[in-house]
C-alpha positions in Angstrom: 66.1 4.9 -3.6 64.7 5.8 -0.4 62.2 3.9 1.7 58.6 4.6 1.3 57.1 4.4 5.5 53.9 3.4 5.9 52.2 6.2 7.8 49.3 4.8 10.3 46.7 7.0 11.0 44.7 6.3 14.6 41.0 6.7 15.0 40.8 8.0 18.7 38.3 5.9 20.6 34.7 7.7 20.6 35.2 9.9 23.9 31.5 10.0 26.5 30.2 12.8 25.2 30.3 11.2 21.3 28.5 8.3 22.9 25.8 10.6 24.4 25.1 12.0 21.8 24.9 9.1 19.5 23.0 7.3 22.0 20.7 10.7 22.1 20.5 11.4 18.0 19.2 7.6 18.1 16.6 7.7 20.9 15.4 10.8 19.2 15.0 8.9 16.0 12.9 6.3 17.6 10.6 9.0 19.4 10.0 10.5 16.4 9.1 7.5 14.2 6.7 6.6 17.1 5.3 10.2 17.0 4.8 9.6 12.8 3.1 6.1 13.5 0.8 7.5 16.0 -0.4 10.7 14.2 -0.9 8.1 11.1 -2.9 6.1 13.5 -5.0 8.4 14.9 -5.6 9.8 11.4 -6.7 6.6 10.0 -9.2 5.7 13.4 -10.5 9.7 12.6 -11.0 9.3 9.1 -12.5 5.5 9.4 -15.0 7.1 12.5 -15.9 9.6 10.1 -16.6 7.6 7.1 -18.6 5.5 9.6 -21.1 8.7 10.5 -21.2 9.4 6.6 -22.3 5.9 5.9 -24.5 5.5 8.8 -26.5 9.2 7.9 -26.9 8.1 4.1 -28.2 4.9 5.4 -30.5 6.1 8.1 -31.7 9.1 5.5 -32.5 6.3 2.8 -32.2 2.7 2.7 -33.2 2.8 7.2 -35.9 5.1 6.6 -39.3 4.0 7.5 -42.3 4.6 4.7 -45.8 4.0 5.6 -47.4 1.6 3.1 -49.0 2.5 -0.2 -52.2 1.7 -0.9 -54.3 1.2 -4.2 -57.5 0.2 -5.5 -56.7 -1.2 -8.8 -60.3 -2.5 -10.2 -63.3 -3.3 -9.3 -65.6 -6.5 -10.5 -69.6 -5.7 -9.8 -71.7 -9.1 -10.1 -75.1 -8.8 -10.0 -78.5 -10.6 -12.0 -79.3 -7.5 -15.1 -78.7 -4.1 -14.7 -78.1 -2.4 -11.4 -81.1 -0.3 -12.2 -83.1 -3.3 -10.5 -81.3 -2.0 -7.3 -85.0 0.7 -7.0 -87.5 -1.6 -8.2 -86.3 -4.7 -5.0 -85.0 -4.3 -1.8 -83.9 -7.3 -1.6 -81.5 -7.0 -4.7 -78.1 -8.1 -3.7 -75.2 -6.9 -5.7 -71.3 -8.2 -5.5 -68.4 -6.3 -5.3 -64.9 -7.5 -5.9 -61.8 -5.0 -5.5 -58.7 -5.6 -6.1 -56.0 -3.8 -3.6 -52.8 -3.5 -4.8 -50.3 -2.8 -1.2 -47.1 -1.4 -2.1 -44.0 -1.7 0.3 -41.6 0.8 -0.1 -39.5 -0.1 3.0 -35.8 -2.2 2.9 -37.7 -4.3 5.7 -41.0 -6.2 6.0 -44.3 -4.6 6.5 -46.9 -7.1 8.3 -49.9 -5.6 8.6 -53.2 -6.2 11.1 -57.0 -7.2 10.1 -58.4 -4.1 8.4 -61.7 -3.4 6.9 -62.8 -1.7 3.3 -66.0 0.0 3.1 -67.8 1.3 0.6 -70.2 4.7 1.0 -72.6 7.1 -0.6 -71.7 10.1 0.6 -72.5 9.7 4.1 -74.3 6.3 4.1 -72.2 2.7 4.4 -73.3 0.9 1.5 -70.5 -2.5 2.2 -68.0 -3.3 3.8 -65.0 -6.0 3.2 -62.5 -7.6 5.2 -59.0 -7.3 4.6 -57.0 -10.3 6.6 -53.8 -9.6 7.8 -50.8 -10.3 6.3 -47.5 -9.6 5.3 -45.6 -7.4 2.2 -41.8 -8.0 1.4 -39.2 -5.8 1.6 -39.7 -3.8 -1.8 -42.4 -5.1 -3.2 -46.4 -5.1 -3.9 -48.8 -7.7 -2.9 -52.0 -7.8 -4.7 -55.3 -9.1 -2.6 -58.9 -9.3 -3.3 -61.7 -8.3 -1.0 -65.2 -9.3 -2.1 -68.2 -7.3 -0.2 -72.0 -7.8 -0.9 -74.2 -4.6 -1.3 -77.8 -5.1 -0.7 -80.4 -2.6 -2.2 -81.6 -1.6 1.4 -78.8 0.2 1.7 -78.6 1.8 -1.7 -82.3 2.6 -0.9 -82.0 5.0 2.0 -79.4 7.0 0.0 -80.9 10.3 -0.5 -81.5 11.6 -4.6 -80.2 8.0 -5.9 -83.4 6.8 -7.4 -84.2 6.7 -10.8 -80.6 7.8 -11.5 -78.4 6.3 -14.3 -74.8 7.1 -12.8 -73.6 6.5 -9.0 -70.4 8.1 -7.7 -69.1 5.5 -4.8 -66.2 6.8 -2.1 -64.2 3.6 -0.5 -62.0 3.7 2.5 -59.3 1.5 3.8 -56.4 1.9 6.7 -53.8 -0.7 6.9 -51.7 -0.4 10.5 -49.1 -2.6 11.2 -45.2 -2.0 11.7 -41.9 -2.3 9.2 -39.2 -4.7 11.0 -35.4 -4.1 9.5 -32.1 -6.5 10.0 -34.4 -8.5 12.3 -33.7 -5.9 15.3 -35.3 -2.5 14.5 -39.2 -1.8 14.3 -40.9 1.2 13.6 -45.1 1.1 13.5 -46.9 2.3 9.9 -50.3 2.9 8.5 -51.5 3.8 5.1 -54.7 5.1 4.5 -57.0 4.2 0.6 -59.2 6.9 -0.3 -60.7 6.2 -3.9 -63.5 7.6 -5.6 -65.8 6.1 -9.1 -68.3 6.8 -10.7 -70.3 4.0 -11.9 -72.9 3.8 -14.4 -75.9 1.4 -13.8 -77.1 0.6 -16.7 -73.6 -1.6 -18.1 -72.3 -2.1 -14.6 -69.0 -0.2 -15.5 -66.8 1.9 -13.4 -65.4 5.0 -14.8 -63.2 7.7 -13.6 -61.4 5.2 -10.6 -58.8 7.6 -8.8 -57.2 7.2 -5.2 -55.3 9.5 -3.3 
């Protein structure tokens, strides 16, 4: 029976040019995973900038955007001894008039508004006129106000073709300026302007046909 010899194999040692390139195949390696972490990086910053500009233009077309005030005369109260035909027979008749303003606030910030006045006209003659105190309207939201004027038959007097007529058609006017303040920082001045017109019948002391624009 012959003997079996164990054969050895020898791994030469890695010569200086393996070691190069191993040392070279790994530095590359790195480079490159550096390379793939700083195009994921600047991807991410560019995409998270961009999504900031989208935000910021959907928010400064809609929630940052500043709406001037909406105003609205909503009824109107007339107070007066009788009839208002007793306005032609006296001219010291004095009649009360109560309006009730609705202001809307359309803004995301709060609109405080100056001392205004509300008149009241005949075509071209001032029959009243109210005062409207300043104030403040929440973000998003209507305040409701009363302004009480008195009308004195003087002035209803000097209105040309009025006398002896059963129906009056009334014009009121009101401007509210003031400015819309957002996340305590930004400001932006607004108005809004009341045109309504009525008709209102003498006898009954009704208003018909109220519409503003």
């Amino acid at each position: 029976m012959s003997d079996k010899k164990d054969h050895i194999y020898h791994i030469p040692p890695p010569t200086t040019t393996d070691e190069a390139y191993l040392f070279t195949f790994q530095s590359n390696s790195k480079q490159l995973q550096r390379r793939r972490f700083t195009v994921q990086c600047c991807g991410i910053i560019t995409a998270l900038f961009l999504l900031h500009i989208v935000v910021f233009s959907v928010l400064a077309l809609t929630v940052f955007r500043f709406k001037d005030p909406d105003i609205q005369l909503t009824s109107i109260t007339i107070d007066g001894a009788g009839n208002l035909t007793q306005i032609f027979s006296s001219s010291s008749y004095n009649v009360t008039v109560t309006n009730q303003l609705a202001i809307s606030n359309r803004n995301w910030g709060e609109f405080k508004f100056d001392d205004s006045t509300l008149t009241f006209s005949y075509l071209n003659a001032v029959l009243g006129e109210g005062q409207i105190p300043g104030g403040r309207v929440k973000k998003r939201s209507t305040r409701r106000m009363k302004v009480t004027m008195e009308v004195r038959s003087d002035q209803l007097l000097k209105a040309p073709n009025l006398v002896g007529s059963e129906f009056i058609r009334l014009s009121s006017y009101a401007k509210l300026n003031g400015k819309v303040k957002m996340l305590n920082m930004m400001k932006r001045s607004r108005s809004g302007e009341m045109n309504c017109t009525m008709t209102i019948y003498l006898m009954t002391q009704n208003v018909q046909e109220l519409s503003c624009s």
